[in-house]
PDB file of N, CA, C and O in Angstrom:
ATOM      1  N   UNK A   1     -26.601  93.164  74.855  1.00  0.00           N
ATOM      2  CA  UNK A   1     -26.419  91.867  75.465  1.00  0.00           C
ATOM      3  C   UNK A   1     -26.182  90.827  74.367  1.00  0.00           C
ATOM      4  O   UNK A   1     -26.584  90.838  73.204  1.00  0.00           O
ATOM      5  N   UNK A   2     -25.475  89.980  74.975  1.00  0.00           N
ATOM      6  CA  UNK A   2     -25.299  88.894  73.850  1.00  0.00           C
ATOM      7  C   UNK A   2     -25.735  87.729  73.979  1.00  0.00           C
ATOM      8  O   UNK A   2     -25.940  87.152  75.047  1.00  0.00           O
ATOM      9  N   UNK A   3     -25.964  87.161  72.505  1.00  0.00           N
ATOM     10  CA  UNK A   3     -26.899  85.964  72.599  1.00  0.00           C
ATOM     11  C   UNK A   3     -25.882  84.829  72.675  1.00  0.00           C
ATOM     12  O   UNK A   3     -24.796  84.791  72.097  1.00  0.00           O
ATOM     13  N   UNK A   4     -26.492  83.774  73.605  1.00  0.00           N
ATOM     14  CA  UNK A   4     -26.039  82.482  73.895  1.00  0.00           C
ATOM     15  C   UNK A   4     -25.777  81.885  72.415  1.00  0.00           C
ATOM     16  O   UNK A   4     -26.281  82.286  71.366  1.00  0.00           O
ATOM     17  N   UNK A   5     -25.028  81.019  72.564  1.00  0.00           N
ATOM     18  CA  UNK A   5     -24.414  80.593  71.769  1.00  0.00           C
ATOM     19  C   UNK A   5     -25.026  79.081  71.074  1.00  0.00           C
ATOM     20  O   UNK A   5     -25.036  77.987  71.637  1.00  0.00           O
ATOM     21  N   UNK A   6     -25.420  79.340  69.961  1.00  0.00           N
ATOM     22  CA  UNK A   6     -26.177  77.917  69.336  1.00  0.00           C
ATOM     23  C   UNK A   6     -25.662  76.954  68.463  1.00  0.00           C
ATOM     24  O   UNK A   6     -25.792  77.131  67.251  1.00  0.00           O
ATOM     25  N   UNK A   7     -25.024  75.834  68.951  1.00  0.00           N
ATOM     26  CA  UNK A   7     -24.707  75.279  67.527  1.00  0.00           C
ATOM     27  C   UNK A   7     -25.458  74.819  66.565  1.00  0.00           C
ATOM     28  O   UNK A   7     -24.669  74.660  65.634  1.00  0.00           O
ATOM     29  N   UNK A   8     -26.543  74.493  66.203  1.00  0.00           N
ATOM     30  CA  UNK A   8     -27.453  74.210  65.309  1.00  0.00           C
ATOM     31  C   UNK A   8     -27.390  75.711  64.556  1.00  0.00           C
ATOM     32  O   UNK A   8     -27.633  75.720  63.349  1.00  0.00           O
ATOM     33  N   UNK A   9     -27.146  76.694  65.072  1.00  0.00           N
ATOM     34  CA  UNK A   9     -27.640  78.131  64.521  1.00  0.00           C
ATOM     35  C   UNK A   9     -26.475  79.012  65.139  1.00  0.00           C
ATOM     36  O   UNK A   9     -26.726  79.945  65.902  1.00  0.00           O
ATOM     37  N   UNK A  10     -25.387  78.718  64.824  1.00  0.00           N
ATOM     38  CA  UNK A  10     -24.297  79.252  65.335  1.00  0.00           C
ATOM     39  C   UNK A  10     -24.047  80.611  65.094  1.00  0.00           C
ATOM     40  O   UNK A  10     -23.762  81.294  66.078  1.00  0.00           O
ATOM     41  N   UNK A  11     -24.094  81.148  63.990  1.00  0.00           N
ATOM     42  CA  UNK A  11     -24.373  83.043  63.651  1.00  0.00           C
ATOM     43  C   UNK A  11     -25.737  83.627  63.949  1.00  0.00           C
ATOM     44  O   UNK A  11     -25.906  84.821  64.199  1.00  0.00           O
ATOM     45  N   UNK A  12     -27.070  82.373  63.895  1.00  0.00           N
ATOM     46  CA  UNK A  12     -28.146  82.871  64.708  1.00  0.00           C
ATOM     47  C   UNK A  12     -28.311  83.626  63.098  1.00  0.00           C
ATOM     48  O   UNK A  12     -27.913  84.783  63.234  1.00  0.00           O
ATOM     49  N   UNK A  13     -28.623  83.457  62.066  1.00  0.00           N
ATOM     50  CA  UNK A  13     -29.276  83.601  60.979  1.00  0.00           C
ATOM     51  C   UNK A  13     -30.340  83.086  60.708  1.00  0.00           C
ATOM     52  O   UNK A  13     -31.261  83.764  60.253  1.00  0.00           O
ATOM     53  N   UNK A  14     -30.423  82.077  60.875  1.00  0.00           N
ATOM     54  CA  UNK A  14     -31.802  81.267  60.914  1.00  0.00           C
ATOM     55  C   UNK A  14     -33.206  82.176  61.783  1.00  0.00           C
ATOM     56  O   UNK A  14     -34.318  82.487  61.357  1.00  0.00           O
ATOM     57  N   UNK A  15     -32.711  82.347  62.816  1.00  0.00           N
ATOM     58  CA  UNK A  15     -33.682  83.200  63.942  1.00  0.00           C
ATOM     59  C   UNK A  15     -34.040  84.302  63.391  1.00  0.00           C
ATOM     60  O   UNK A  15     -35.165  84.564  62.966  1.00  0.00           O
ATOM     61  N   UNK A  16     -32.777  85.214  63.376  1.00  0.00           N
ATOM     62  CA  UNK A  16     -32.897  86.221  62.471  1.00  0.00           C
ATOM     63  C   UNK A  16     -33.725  86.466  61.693  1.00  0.00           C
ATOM     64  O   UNK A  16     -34.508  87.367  61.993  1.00  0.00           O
ATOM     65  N   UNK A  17     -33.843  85.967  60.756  1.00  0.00           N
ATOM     66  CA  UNK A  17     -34.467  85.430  59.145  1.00  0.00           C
ATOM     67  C   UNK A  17     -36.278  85.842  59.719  1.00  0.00           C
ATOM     68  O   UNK A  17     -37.025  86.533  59.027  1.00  0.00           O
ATOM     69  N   UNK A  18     -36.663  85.280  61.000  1.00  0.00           N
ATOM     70  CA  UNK A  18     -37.943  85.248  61.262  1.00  0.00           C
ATOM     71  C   UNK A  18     -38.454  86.844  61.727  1.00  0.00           C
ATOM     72  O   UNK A  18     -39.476  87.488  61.494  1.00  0.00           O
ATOM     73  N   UNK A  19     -37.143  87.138  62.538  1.00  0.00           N
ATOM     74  CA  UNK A  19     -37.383  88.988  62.840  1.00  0.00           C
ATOM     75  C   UNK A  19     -37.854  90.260  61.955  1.00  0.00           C
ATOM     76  O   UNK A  19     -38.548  91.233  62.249  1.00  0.00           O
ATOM     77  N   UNK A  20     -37.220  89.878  60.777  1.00  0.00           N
ATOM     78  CA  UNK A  20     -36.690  90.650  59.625  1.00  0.00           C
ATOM     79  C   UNK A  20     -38.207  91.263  58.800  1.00  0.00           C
ATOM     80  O   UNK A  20     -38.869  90.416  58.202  1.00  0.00           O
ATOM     81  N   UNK A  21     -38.548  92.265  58.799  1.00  0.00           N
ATOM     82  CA  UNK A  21     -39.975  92.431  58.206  1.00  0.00           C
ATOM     83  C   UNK A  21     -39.993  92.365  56.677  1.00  0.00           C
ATOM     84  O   UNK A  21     -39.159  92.884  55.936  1.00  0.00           O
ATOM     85  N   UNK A  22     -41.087  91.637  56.303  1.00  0.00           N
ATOM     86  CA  UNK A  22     -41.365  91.799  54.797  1.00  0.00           C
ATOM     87  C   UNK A  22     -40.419  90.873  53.993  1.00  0.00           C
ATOM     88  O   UNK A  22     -40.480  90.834  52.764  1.00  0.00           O
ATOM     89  N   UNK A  23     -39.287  89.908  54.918  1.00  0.00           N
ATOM     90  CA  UNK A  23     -38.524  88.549  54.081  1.00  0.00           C
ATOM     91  C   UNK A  23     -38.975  88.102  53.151  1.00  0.00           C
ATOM     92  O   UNK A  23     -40.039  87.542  53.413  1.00  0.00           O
ATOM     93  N   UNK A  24     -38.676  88.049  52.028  1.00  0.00           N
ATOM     94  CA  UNK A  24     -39.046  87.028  50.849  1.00  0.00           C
ATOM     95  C   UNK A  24     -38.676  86.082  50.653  1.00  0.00           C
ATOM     96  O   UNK A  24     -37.492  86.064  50.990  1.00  0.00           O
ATOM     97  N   UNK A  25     -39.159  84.635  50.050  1.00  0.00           N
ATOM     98  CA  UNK A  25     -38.462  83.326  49.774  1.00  0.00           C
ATOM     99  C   UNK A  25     -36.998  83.117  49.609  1.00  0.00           C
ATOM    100  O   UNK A  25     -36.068  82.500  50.127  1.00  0.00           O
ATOM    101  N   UNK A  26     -37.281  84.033  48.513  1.00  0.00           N
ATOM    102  CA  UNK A  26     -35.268  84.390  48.123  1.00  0.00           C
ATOM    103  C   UNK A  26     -34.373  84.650  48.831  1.00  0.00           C
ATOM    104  O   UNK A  26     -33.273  84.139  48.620  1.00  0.00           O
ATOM    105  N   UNK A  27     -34.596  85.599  49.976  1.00  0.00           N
ATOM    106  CA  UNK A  27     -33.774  86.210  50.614  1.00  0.00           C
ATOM    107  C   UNK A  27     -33.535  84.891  51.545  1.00  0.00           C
ATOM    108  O   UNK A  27     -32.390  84.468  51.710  1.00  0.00           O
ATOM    109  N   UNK A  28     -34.741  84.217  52.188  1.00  0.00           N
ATOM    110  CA  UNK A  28     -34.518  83.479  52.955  1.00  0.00           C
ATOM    111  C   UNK A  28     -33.584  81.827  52.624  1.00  0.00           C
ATOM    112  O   UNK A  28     -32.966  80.957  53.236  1.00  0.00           O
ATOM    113  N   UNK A  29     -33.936  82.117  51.513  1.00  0.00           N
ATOM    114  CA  UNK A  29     -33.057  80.988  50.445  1.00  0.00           C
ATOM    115  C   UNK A  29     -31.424  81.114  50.457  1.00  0.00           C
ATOM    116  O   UNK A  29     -30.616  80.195  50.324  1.00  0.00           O
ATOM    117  N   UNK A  30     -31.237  82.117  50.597  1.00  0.00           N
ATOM    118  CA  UNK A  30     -30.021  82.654  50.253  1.00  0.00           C
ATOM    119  C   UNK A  30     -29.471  82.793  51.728  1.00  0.00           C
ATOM    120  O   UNK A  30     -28.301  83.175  51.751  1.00  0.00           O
ATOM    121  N   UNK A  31     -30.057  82.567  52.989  1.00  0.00           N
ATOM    122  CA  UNK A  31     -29.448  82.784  54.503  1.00  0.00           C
ATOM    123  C   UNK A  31     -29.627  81.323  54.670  1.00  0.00           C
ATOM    124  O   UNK A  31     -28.998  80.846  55.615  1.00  0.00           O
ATOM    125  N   UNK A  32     -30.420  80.417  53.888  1.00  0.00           N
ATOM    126  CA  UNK A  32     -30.698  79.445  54.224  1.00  0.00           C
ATOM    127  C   UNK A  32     -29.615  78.208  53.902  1.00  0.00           C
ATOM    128  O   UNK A  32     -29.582  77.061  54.348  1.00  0.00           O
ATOM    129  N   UNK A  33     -28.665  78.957  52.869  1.00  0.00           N
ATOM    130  CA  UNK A  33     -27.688  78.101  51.922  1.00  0.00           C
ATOM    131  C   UNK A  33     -26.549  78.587  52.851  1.00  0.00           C
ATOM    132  O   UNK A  33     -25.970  77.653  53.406  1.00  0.00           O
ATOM    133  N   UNK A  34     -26.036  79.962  53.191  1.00  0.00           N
ATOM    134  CA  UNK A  34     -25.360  80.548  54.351  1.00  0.00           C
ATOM    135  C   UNK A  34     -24.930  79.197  55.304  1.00  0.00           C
ATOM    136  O   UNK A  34     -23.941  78.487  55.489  1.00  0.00           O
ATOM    137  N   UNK A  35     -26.876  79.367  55.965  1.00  0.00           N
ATOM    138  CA  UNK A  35     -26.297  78.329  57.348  1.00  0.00           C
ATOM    139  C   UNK A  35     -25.669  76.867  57.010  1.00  0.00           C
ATOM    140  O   UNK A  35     -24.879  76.252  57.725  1.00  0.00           O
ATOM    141  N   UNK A  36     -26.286  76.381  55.551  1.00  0.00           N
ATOM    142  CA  UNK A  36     -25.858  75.017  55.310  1.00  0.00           C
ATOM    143  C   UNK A  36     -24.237  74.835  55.049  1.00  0.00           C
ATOM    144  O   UNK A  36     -23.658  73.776  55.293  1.00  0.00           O
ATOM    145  N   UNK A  37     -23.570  76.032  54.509  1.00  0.00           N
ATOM    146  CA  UNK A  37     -22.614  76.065  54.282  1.00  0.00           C
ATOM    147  C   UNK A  37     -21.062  75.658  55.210  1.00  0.00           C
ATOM    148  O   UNK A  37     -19.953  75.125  55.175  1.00  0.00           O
ATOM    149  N   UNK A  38     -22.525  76.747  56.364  1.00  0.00           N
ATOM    150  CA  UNK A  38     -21.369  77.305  57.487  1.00  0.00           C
ATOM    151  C   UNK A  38     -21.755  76.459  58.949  1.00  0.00           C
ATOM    152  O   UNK A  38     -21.371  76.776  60.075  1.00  0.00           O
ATOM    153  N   UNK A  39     -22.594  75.336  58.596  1.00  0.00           N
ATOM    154  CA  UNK A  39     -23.128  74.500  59.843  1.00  0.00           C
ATOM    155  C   UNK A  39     -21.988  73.006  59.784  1.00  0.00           C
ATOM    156  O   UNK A  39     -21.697  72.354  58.782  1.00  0.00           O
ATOM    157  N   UNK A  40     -21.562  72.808  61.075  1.00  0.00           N
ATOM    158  CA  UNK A  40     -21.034  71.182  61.080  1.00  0.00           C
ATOM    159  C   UNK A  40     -21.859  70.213  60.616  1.00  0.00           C
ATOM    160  O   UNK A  40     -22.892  70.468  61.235  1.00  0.00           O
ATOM    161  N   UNK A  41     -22.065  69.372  60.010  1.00  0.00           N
ATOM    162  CA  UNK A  41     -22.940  68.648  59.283  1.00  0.00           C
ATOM    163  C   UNK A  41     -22.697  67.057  60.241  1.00  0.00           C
ATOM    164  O   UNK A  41     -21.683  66.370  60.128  1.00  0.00           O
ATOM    165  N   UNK A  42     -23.637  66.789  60.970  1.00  0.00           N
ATOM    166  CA  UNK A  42     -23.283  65.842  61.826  1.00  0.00           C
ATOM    167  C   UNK A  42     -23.320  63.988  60.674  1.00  0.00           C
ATOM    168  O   UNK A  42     -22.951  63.977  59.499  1.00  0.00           O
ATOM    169  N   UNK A  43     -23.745  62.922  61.290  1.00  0.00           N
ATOM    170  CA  UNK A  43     -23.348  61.844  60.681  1.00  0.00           C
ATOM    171  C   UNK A  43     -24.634  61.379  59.648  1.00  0.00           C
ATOM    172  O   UNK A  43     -24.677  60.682  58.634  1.00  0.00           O
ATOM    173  N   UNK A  44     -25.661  62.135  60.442  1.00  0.00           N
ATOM    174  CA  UNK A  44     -26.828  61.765  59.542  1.00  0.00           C
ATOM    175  C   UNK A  44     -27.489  63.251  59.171  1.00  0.00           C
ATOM    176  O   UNK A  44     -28.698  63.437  59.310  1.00  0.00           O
ATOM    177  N   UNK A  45     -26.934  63.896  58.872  1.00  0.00           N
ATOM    178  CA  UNK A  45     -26.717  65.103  57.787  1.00  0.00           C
ATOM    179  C   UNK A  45     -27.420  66.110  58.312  1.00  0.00           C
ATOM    180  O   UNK A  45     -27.589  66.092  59.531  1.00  0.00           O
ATOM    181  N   UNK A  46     -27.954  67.147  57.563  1.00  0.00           N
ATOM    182  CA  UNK A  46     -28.618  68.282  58.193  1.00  0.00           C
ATOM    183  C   UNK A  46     -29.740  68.215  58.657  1.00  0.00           C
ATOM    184  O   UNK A  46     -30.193  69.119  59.359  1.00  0.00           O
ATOM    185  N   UNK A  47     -30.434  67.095  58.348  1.00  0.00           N
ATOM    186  CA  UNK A  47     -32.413  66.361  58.550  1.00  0.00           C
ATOM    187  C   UNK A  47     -32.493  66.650  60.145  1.00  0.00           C
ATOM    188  O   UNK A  47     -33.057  67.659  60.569  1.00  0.00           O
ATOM    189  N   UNK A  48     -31.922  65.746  60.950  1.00  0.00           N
ATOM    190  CA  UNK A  48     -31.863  66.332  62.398  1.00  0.00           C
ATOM    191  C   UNK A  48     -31.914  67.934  62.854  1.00  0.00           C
ATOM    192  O   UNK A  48     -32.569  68.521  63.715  1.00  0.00           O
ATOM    193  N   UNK A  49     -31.030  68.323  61.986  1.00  0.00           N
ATOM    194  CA  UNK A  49     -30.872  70.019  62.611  1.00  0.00           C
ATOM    195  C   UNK A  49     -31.741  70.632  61.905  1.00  0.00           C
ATOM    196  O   UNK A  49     -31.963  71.547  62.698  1.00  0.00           O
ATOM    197  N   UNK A  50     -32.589  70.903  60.798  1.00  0.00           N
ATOM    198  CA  UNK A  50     -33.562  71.198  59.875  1.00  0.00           C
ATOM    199  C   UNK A  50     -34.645  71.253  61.086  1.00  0.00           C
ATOM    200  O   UNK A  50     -35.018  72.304  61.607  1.00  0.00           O
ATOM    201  N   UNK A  51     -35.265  69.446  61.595  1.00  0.00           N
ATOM    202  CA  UNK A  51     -36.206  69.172  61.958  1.00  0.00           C
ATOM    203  C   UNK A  51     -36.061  69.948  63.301  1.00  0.00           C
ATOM    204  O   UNK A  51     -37.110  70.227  63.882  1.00  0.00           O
ATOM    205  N   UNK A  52     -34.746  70.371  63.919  1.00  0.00           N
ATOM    206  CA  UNK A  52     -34.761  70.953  65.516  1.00  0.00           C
ATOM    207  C   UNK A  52     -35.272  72.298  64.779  1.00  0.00           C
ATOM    208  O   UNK A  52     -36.363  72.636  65.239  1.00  0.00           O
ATOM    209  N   UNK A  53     -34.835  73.095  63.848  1.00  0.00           N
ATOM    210  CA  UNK A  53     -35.499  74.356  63.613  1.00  0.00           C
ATOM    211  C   UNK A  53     -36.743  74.784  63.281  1.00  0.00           C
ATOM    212  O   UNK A  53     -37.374  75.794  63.590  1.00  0.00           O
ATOM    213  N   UNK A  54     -36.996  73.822  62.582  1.00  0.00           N
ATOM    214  CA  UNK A  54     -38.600  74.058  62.500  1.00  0.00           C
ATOM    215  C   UNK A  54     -39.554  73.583  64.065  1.00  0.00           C
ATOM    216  O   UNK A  54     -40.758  73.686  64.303  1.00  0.00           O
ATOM    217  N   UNK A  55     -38.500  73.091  64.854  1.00  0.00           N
ATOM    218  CA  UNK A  55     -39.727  72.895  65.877  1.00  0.00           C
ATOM    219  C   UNK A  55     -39.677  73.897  66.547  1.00  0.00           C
ATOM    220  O   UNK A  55     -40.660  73.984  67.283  1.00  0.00           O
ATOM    221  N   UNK A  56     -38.876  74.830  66.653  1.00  0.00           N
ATOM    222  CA  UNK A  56     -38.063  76.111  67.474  1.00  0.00           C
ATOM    223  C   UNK A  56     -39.029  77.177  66.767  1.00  0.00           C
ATOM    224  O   UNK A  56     -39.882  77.700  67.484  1.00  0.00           O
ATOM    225  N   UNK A  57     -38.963  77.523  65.473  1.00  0.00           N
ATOM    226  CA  UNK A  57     -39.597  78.353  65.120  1.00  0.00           C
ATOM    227  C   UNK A  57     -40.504  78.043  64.063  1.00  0.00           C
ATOM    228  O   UNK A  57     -41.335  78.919  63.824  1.00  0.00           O
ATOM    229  N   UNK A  58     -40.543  77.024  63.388  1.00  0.00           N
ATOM    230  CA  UNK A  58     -41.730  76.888  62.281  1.00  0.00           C
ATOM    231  C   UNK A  58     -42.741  76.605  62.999  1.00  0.00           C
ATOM    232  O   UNK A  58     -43.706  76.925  62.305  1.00  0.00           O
ATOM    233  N   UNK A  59     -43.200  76.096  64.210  1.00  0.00           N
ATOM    234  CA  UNK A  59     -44.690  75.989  64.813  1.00  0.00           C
ATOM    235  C   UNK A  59     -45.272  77.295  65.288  1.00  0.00           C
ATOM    236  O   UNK A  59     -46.496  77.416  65.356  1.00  0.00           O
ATOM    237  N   UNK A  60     -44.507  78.225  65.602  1.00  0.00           N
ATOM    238  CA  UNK A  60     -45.120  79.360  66.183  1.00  0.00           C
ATOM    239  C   UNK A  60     -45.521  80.073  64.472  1.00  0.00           C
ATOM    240  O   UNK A  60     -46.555  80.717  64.289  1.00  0.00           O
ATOM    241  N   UNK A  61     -44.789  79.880  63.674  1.00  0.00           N
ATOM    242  CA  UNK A  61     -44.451  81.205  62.257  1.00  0.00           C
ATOM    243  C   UNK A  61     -44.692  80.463  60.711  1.00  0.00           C
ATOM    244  O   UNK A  61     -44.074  80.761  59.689  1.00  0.00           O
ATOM    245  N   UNK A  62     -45.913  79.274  60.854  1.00  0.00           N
ATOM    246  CA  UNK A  62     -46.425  78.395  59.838  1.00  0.00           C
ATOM    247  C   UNK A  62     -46.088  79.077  58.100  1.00  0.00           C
ATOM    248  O   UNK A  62     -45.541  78.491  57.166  1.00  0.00           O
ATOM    249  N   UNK A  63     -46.538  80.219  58.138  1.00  0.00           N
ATOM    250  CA  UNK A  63     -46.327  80.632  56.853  1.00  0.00           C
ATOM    251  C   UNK A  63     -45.616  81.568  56.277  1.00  0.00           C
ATOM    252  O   UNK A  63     -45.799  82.243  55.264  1.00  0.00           O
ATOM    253  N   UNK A  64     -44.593  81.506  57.234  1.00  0.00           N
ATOM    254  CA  UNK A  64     -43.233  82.651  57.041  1.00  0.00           C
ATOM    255  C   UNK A  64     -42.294  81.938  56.143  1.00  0.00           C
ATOM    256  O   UNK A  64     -42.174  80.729  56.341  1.00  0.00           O
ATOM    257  N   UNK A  65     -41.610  82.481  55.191  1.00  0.00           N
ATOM    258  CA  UNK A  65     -41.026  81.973  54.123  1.00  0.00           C
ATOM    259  C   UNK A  65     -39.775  81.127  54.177  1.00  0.00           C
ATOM    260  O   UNK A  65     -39.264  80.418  53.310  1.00  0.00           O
ATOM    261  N   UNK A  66     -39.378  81.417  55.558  1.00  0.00           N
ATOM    262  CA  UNK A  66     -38.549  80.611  55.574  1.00  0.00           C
ATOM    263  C   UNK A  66     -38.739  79.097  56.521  1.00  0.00           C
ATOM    264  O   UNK A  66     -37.881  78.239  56.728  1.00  0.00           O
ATOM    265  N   UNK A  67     -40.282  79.139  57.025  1.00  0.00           N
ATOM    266  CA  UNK A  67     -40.317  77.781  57.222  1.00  0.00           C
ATOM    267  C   UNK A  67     -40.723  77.276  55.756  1.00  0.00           C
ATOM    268  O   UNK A  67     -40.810  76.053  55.642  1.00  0.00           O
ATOM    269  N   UNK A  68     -40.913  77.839  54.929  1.00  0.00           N
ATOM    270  CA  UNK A  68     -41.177  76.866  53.376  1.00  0.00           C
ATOM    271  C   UNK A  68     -39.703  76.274  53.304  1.00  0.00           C
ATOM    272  O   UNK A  68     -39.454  75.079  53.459  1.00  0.00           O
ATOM    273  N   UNK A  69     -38.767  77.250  53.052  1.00  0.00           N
ATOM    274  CA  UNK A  69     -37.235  76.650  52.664  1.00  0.00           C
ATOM    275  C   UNK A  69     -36.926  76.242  53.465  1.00  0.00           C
ATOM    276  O   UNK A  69     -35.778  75.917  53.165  1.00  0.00           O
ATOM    277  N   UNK A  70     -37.178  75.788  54.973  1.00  0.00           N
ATOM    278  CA  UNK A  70     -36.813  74.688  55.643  1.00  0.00           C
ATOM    279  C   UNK A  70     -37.300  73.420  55.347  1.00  0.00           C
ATOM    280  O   UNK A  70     -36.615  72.425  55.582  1.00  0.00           O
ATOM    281  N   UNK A  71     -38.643  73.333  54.755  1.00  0.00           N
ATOM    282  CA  UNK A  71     -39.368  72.276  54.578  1.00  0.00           C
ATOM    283  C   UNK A  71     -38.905  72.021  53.414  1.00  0.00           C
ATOM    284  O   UNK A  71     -38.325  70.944  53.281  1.00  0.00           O
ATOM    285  N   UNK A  72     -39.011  72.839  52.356  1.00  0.00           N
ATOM    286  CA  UNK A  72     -38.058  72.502  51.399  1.00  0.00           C
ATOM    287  C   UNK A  72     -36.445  71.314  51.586  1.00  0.00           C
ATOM    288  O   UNK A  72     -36.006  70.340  50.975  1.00  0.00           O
ATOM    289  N   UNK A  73     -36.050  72.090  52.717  1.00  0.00           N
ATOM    290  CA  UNK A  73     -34.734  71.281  52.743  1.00  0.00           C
ATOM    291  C   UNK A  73     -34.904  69.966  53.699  1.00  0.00           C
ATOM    292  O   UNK A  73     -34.014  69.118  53.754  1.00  0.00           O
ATOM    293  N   UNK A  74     -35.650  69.901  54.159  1.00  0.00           N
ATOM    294  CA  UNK A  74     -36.027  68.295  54.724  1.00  0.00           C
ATOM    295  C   UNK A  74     -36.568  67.405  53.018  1.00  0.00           C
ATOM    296  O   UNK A  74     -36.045  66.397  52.543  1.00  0.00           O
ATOM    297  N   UNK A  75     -37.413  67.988  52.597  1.00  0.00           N
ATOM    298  CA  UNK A  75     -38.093  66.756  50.852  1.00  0.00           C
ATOM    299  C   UNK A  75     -36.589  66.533  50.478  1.00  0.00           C
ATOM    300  O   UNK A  75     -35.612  67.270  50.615  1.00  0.00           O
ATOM    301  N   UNK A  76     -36.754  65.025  49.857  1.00  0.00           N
ATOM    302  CA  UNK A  76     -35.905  64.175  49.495  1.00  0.00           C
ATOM    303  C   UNK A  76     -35.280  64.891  47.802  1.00  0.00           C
ATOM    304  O   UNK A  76     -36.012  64.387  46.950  1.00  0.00           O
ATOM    305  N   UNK A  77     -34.624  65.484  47.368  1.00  0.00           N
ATOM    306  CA  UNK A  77     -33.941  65.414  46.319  1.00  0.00           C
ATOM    307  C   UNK A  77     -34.574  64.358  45.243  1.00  0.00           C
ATOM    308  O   UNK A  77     -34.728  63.148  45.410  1.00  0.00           O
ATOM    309  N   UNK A  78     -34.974  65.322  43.833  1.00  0.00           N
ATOM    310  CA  UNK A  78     -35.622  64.712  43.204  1.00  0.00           C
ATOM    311  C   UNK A  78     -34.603  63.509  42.271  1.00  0.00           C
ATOM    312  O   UNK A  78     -33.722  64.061  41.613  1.00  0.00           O
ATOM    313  N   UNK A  79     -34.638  62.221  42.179  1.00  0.00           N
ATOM    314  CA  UNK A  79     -34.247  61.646  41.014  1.00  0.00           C
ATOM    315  C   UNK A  79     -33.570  61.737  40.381  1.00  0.00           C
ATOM    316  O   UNK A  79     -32.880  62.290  41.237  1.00  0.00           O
ATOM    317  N   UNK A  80     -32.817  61.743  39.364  1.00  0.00           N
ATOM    318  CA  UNK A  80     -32.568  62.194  37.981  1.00  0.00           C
ATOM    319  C   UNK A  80     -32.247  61.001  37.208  1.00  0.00           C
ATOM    320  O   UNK A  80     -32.211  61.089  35.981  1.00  0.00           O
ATOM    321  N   UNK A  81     -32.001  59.852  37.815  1.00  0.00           N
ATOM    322  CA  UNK A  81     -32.153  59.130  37.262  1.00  0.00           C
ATOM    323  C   UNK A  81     -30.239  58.673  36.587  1.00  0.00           C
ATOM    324  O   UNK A  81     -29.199  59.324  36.688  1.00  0.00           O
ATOM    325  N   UNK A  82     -30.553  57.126  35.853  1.00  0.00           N
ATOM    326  CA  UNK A  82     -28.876  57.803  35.444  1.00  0.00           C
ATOM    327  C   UNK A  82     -28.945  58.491  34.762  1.00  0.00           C
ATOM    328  O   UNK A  82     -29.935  58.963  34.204  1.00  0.00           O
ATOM    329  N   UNK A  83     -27.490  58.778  34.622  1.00  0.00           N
ATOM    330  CA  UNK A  83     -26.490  60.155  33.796  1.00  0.00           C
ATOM    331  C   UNK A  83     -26.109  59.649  32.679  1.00  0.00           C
ATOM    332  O   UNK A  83     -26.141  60.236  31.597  1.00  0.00           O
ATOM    333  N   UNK A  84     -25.655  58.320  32.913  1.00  0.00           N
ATOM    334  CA  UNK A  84     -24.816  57.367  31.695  1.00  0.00           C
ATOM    335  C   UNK A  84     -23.352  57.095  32.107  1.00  0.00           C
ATOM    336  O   UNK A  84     -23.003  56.869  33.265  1.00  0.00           O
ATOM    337  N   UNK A  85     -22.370  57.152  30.821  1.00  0.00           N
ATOM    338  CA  UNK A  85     -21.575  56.607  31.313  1.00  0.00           C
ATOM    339  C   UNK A  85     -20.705  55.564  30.636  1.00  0.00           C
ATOM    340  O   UNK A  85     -21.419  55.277  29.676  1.00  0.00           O
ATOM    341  N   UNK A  86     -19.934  55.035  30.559  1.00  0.00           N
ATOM    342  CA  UNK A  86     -19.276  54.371  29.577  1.00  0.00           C
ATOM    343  C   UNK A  86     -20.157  53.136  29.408  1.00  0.00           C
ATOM    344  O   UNK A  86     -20.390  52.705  28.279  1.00  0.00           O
ATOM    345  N   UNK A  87     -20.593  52.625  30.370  1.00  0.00           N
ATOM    346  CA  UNK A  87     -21.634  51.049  29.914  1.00  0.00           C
ATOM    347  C   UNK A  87     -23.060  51.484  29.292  1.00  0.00           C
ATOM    348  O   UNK A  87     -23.857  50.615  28.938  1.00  0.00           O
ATOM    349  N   UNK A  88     -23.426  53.200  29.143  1.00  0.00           N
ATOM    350  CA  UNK A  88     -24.707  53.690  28.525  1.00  0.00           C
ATOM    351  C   UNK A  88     -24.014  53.623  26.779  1.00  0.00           C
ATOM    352  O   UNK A  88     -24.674  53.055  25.909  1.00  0.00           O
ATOM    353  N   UNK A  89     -23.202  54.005  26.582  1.00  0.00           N
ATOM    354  CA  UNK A  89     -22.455  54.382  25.333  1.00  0.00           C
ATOM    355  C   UNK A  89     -21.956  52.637  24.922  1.00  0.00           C
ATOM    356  O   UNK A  89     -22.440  52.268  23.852  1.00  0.00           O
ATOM    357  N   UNK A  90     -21.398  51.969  25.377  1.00  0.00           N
ATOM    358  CA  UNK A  90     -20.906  50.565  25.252  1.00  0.00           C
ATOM    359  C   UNK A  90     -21.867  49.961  24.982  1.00  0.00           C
ATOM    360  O   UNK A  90     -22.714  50.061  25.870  1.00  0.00           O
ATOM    361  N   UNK A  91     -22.248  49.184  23.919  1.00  0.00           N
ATOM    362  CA  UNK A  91     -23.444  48.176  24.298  1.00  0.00           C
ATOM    363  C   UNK A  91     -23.278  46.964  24.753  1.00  0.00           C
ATOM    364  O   UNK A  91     -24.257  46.265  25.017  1.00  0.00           O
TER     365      UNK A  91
END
């Protein structure tokens, strides 16, 4: 039988990911970059569709590795601060 059709989770990797026995961070890291790749990215970015997945499956599956790399991908991108640049080099 076939599964309904999701756009938030359109190949249904994400779900997947939770079935799969013995998943590691990595692996889930690596399905996790998949879906970002291969997802429509709406106007206010993936945060919406992140936050619909973890309510779908990170409340039932708290310490399954791939609700870490979801939570992961909701935290804000660290800093770096500037780079420089011709007015860093110019005095």
């Amino acid at each position: 039988m076939r599964k309904p059709f999701d756009p938030i989770d359109p190949k249904g990797m994400i779900a997947e990911s939770y079935v799969i026995d013995g998943i590691d961070a990595g692996q889930c890291r690596s399905i996790f970059l998949d879906w970002a790749l291969s997802t429509e990215i709406g106007p206010n970015g993936t945060a919406p569709l992140i936050t619909e997945l973890l309510t779908r499956h990170g409340q039932a599956n708290p310490s399954h590795p791939m609700t870490e790399v979801l939570r992961e991908g909701l935290a804000c991108p660290a800093r770096t601060g500037r780079r420089g640049g011709r007015a860093s080099r110019v005095g």
